[in-house]
C-alpha positions as CSV (number, residue, x, y, z in Angstrom):
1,X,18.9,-36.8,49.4
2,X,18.7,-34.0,47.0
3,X,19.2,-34.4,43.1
4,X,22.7,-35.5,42.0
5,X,22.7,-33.0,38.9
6,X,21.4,-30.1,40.9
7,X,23.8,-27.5,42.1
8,X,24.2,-28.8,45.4
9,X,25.0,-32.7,43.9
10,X,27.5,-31.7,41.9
11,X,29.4,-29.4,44.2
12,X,29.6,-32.1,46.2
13,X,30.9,-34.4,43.6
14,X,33.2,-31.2,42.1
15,X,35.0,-31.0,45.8
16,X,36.0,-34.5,45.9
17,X,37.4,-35.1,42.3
18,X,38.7,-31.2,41.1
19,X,42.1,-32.3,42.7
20,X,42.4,-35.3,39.7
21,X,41.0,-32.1,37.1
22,X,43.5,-30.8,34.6
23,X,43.5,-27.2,35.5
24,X,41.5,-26.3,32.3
25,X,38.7,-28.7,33.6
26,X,38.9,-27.2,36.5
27,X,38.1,-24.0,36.1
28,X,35.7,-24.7,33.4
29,X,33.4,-26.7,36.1
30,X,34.1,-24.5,38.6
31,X,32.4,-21.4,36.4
32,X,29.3,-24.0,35.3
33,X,29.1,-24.8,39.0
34,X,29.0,-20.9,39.3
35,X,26.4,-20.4,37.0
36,X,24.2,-23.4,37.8
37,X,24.3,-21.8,41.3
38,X,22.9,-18.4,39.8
39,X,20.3,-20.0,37.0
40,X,18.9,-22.2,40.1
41,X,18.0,-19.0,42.4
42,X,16.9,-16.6,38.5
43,X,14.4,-20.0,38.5
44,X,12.5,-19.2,41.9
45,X,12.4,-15.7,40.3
46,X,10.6,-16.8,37.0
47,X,8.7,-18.6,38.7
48,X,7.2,-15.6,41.2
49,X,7.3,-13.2,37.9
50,X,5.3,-15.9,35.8
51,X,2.6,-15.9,38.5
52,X,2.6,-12.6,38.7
53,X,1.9,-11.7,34.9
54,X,-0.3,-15.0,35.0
55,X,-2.9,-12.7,37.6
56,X,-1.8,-9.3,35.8
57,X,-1.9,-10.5,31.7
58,X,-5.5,-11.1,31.9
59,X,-6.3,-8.3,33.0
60,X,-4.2,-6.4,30.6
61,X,-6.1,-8.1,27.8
62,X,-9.2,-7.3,29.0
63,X,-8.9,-3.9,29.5
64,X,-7.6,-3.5,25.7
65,X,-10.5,-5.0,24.7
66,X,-12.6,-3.0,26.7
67,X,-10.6,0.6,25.4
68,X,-10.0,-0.5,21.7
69,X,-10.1,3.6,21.0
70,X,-6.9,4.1,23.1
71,X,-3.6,4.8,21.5
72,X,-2.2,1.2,22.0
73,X,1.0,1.7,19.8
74,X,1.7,-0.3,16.7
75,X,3.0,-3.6,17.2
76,X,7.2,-4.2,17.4
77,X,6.2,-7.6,15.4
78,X,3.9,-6.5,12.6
79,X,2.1,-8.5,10.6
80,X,3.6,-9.8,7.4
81,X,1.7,-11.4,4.7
């Protein structure tokens, strides 16, 4: 059995009680379960981008380090003191 507050658990537990909902309930758990559905796929996608910029970081780093006499561009953040 899969997780009870994962999407999938609570859908199933949303179909057999939304008829009991006030109407403003309702719909307010309906749009969560909407977005819950959405945030669990965007998940598997951080998860493939952060292992992508966990192999392609590094490298970025190192090649600035190597090229310190390229035009980098200032910093969005800078320093404050």
């Amino acid at each position: 059995m899969g997780d009870p507050l994962a999407f999938e658990g609570l859908k199933t537990k949303q179909r057999g009680l939304r008829d009991s909902f006030p109407t403003n309930l309702g719909l307010c758990v309906y749009r969560a379960l909407s977005w819950l559905k959405h945030a669990e796929m965007n998940r598997a996608q951080i998860i493939d981008g952060a292992a992508i910029m966990g192999v392609l970081l590094p490298l970025f780093i190192d090649i600035m380090m190597d090229n310190p006499e390229q035009p980098w561009g200032a910093p969005y953040y800078p320093f404050v003191e």
